[in-house]
N, C-alpha and C positions, 0 to 999 in steps of 0.2 A: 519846265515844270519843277516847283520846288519839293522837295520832299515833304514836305506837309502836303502837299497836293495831290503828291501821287498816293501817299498813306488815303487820305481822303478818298480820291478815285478808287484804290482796292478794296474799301472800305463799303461805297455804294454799289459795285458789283457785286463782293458776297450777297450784299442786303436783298440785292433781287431775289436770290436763292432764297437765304435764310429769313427772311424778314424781323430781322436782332432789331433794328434801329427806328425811331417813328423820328429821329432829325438827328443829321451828323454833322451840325454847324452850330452848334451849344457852345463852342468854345469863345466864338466870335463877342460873345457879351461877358467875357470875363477874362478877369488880369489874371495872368499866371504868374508866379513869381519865381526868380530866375536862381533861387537857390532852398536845399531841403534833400528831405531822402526819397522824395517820390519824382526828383530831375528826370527829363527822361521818360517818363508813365505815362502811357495813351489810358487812358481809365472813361467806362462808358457809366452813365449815372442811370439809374430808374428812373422812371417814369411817373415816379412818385414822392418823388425830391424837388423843390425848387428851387429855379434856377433864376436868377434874376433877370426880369425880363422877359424871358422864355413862355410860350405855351408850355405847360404841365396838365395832359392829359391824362395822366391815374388811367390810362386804359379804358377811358371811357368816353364813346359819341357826347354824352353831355354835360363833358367840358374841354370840346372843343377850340373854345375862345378862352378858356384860362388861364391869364396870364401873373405869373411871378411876382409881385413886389419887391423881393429880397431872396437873397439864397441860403438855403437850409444850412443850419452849424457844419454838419458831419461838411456838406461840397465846399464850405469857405477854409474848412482846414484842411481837405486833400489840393487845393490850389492854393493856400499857404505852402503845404510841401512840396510843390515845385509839378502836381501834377496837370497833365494835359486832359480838360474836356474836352472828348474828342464826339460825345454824342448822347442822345436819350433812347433810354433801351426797349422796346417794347414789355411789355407786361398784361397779365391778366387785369380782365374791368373791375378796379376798385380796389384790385388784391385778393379777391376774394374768388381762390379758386387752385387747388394744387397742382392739375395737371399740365399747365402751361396752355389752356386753350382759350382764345379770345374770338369770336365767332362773327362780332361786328369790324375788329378791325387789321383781325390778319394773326394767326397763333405763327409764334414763331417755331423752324424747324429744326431739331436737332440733327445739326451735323453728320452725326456718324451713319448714315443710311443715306444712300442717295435714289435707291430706288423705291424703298417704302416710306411713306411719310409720316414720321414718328413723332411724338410729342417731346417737347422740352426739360415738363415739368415747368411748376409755376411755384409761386405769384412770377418770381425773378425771371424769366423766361429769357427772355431777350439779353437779359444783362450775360446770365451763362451760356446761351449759345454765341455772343462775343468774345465772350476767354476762349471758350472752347476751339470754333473758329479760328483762332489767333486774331481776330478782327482790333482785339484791344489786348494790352497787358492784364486786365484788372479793371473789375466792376464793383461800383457801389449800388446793394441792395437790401433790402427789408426780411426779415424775418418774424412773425408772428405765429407760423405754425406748419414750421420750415421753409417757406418761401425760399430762402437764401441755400439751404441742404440739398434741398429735393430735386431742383434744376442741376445743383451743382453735382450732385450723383449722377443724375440720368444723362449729364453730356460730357462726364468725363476730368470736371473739374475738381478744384478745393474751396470750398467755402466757410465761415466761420459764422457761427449763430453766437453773438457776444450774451453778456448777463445784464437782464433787465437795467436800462438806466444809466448802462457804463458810458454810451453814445449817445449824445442830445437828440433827439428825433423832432425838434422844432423845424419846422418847413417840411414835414414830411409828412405828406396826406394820410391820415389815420383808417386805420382799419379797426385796430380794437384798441386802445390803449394802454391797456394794462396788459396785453402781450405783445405788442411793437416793439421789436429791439432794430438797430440798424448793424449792418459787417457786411465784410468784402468777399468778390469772387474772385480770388485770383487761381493761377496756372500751378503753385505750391502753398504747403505750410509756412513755409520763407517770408514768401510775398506776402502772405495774408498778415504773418506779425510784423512785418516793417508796414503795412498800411494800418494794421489796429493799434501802430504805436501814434500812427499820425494821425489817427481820429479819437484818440482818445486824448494826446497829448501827453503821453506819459513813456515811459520804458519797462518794458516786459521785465518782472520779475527774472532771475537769474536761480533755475534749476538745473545744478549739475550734471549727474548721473540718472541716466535712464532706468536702471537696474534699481534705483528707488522707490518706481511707485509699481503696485503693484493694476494686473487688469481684473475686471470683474467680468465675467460671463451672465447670460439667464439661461436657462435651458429653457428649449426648444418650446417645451408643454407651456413659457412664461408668455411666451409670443403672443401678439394680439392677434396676428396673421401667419399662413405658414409661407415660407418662403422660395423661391425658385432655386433648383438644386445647385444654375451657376451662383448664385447668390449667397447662399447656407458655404459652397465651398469658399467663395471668395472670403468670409467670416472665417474658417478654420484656418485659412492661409496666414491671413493678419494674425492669428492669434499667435501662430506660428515664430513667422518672423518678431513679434514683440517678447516670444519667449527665448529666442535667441538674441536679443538686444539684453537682457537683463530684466526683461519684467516677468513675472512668474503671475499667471492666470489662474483663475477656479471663479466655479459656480456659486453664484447666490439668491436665494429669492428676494423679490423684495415684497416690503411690508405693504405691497398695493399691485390692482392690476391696469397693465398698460391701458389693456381695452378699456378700462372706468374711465380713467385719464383722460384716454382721448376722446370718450363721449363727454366727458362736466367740460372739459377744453370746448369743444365745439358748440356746448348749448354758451357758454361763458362767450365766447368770437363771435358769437350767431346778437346775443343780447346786444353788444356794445356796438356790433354791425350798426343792427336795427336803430340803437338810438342817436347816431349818425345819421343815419340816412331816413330815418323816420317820417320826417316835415315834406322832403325831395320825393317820397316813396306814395304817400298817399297824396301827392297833389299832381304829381304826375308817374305812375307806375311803369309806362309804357316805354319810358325814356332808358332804363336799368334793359339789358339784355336777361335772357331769358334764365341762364343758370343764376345768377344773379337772385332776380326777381323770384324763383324759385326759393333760394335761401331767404331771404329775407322777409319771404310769405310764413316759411316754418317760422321766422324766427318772434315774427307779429303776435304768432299763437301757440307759443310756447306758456305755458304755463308760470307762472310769478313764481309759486313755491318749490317749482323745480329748478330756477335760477338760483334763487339763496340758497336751495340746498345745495348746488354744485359749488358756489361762491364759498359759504363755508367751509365744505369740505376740501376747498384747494387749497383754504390756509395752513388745516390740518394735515394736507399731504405733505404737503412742501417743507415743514417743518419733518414731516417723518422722513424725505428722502433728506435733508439736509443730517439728519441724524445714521442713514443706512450707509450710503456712501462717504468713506472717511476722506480724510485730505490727503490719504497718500493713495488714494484709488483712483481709477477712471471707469468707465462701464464702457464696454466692447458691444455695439450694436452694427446689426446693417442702417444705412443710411435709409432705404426705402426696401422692400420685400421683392422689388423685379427691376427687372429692366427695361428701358423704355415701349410700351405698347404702340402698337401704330394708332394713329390719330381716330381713323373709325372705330377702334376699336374699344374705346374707352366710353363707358357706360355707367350706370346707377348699377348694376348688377355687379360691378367688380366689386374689390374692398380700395378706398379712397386711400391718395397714395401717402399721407401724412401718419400711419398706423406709428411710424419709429420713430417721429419728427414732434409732433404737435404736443405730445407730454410733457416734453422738456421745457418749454414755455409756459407749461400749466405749471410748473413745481419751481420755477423760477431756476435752471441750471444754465450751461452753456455747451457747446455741443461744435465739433470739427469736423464736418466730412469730408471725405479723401479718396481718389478711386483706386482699386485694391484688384482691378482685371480685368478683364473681358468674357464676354458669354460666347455660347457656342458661336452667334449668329457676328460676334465682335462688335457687340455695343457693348458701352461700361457696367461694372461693378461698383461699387462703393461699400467701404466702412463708417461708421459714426464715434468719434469717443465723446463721450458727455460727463463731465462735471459738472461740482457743483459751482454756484454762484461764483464770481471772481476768481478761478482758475484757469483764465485763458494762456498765462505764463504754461503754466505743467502741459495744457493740450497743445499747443502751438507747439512745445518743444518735443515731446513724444510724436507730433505731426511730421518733424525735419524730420525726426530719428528713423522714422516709417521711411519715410521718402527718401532718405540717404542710402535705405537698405533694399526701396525696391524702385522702376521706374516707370510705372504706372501712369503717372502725373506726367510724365515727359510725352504721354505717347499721343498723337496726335492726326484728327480723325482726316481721309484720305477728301479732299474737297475738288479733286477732279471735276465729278461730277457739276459742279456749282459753278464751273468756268465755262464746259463746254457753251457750245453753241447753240 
């Protein structure tokens, strides 16, 4: 058996357990190229990336038979750099959905519990329980209002939320377009800036010293949500360790609140949904699964004037956060307010898990998450740092500094259980 094979084979074992992969033979239709900085990188793709040739099921029963033309920008320049497709990742139906659950065709499960069956987090589901895993090096996935964060907090990874437009999103099945950004899952900060050098085609900006930029906090009362006590600490930790790097911290308000944000974000992803799927929607409704169908019902009879008012008003934000936070700050949030819930347990009655995520798409920033601990029960923790527009150089570099100082990111969940018998 060659080492490609037996990767392979350990590859579809996990997948029994965790259900990361909906096909681990993606490679097979494309050339890899035999030199780059991604030599060497098993890297698993969404589910909502095309691949040429390939079925591209977006997570959903009804596209089944969809098959690929061509392949998306972002996957023909990580196989420019020399990476290996090694599979397509599970994902929530359509992308439309935070928690990681997909109910027609299998939610996948995060790793770190092997007795409770805990959710992912979503859209990216599948892509981050592959890093997490160790199933792959590094995942390419979607972010529109965290997708790419929120999995990567709740299973222990790093992901990067790039700035609007930095990443071609051509071949990549749309959810809203005017908040689709594409970035990588990988296992560090590291990794994510050598793969966002390679999908953007360019070289990270060059920031010296850490001790330059300064962190912003919000207090507590700014929260749109309150947070879980390992989570609030895992936040004092980081702040911690950044102020012994050289960054010096304090609180500031800003000129807006989360919770608005992420309600005009959600009527704004609910709109752009609807007029996607609008024609598919009323001529066959039954085809859309039920959470799904749910949103897209709101989103039919949403009111016109409360769109343009949200529309407006996002121009207006985004211009004021571009003005609150300076260029030598970053804002110091939790990536998401808990830690992973068990699968049953997730309801309409909770608070949805994008409260720290889905603003930062509304305001046009970018955003790092990193996991910064464990809970009592030893699921992950995460941090978020968000800048503005085109400062993925400063976050990415603050992201090593983090991770140089603590080893969080190294730790890796026990998958025992996934092997036995």
């Amino acid at each position: 058996m060659t080492t490609a094979d037996a990767s392979r084979e350990s590859i579809l074992r996990l997948n029994d357990a965790l259900h990361a992969f909906v096909d681990v033979d993606a490679e097979s239709a494309l050339r890899q190229s035999e030199a780059g900085s991604l030599c060497g990188w098993s890297i698993a793709i969404k589910d909502n990336f095309d691949i040429a040739g390939k079925i591209v099921g977006v997570g959903a029963p009804m596209f089944a038979t969809r098959r690929a033309t061509g392949s998306a920008t972002a996957v023909q320049r990580l196989i420019a750099g020399g990476a290996q497709i090694v599979g397509r990742a599970q994902m929530v139906e359509l992308a439309f959905g935070g928690w990681g659950i997909n109910a027609a065709l299998g939610s996948p499960r995060n790793p770190w519990d092997g007795y409770t069956r805990r959710v992912a987090g979503g859209s990216s589901s599948g892509a981050a329980v592959a890093v997490a895993a160790r199933m792959t090096r590094a995942a390419l996935g979607s972010d529109t209002a965290g997708s790419i964060r929120m999995p990567a907090a709740l299973c222990g990874v790093t992901g990067l939320k790039t700035s609007f437009g930095l990443i071609p999103v051509d071949g990549v099945f749309p959810l809203a377009p005017s908040y689709d950004t594409v970035g990588p899952i990988a296992r560090s900060a590291s990794d994510c800036a050598t793969l966002f050098e390679a999908l953007t085609q360019s070289t990270l900006a060059s920031t010296s010293a850490t001790k330059r930029w300064r962190i912003r906090l919000l207090d507590p009362a700014d929260y749109p949500v309150q947070l879980e006590p390992d989570v609030q600490q895992a936040l004092d930790q980081a702040r911690a360790v950044f102020e012994r790097l050289g960054s010096p911290s304090s609180k500031r308000t800003p000129p807006f609140a989360l919770a608005d944000l992420t309600r005009d974000a959600g009527i704004l992803i609910s709109s752009e949904a609807w007029s996607i799927h609008q024609e598919r929607f009323e001529n066959e409704p039954q085809a859309f699964g039920l959470d799904v169908r749910r949103r897209l019902e709101q989103a039919r009879t949403t009111d016109f004037a409360m769109v343009a008012s949200a529309r407006r008003l996002r121009t207006e934000t985004s211009q004021r956060f571009q003005d609150w936070l300076q260029e030598d700050e970053v804002l110091l949030l939790p990536t998401v307010h808990c830690t992973a819930p068990p699968l049953d347990a997730v309801s309409d009655r909770i608070p949805p898990l994008g409260q720290f995520t889905r603003w930062v798409n509304h305001v046009g920033g970018c955003a790092l998450s990193l996991p910064a601990g464990l809970d009592r029960r030893g699921l992950p923790t995460s941090i978020q740092l968000v800048g503005r527009a085109g400062t993925e150089s400063l976050l990415l570099r603050l992201g090593c500094a983090f991770q140089e100082a603590t080893n969080w990111h190294q730790i890796e969940p026990d998958l025992a259980w996934a092997s036995a018998p």
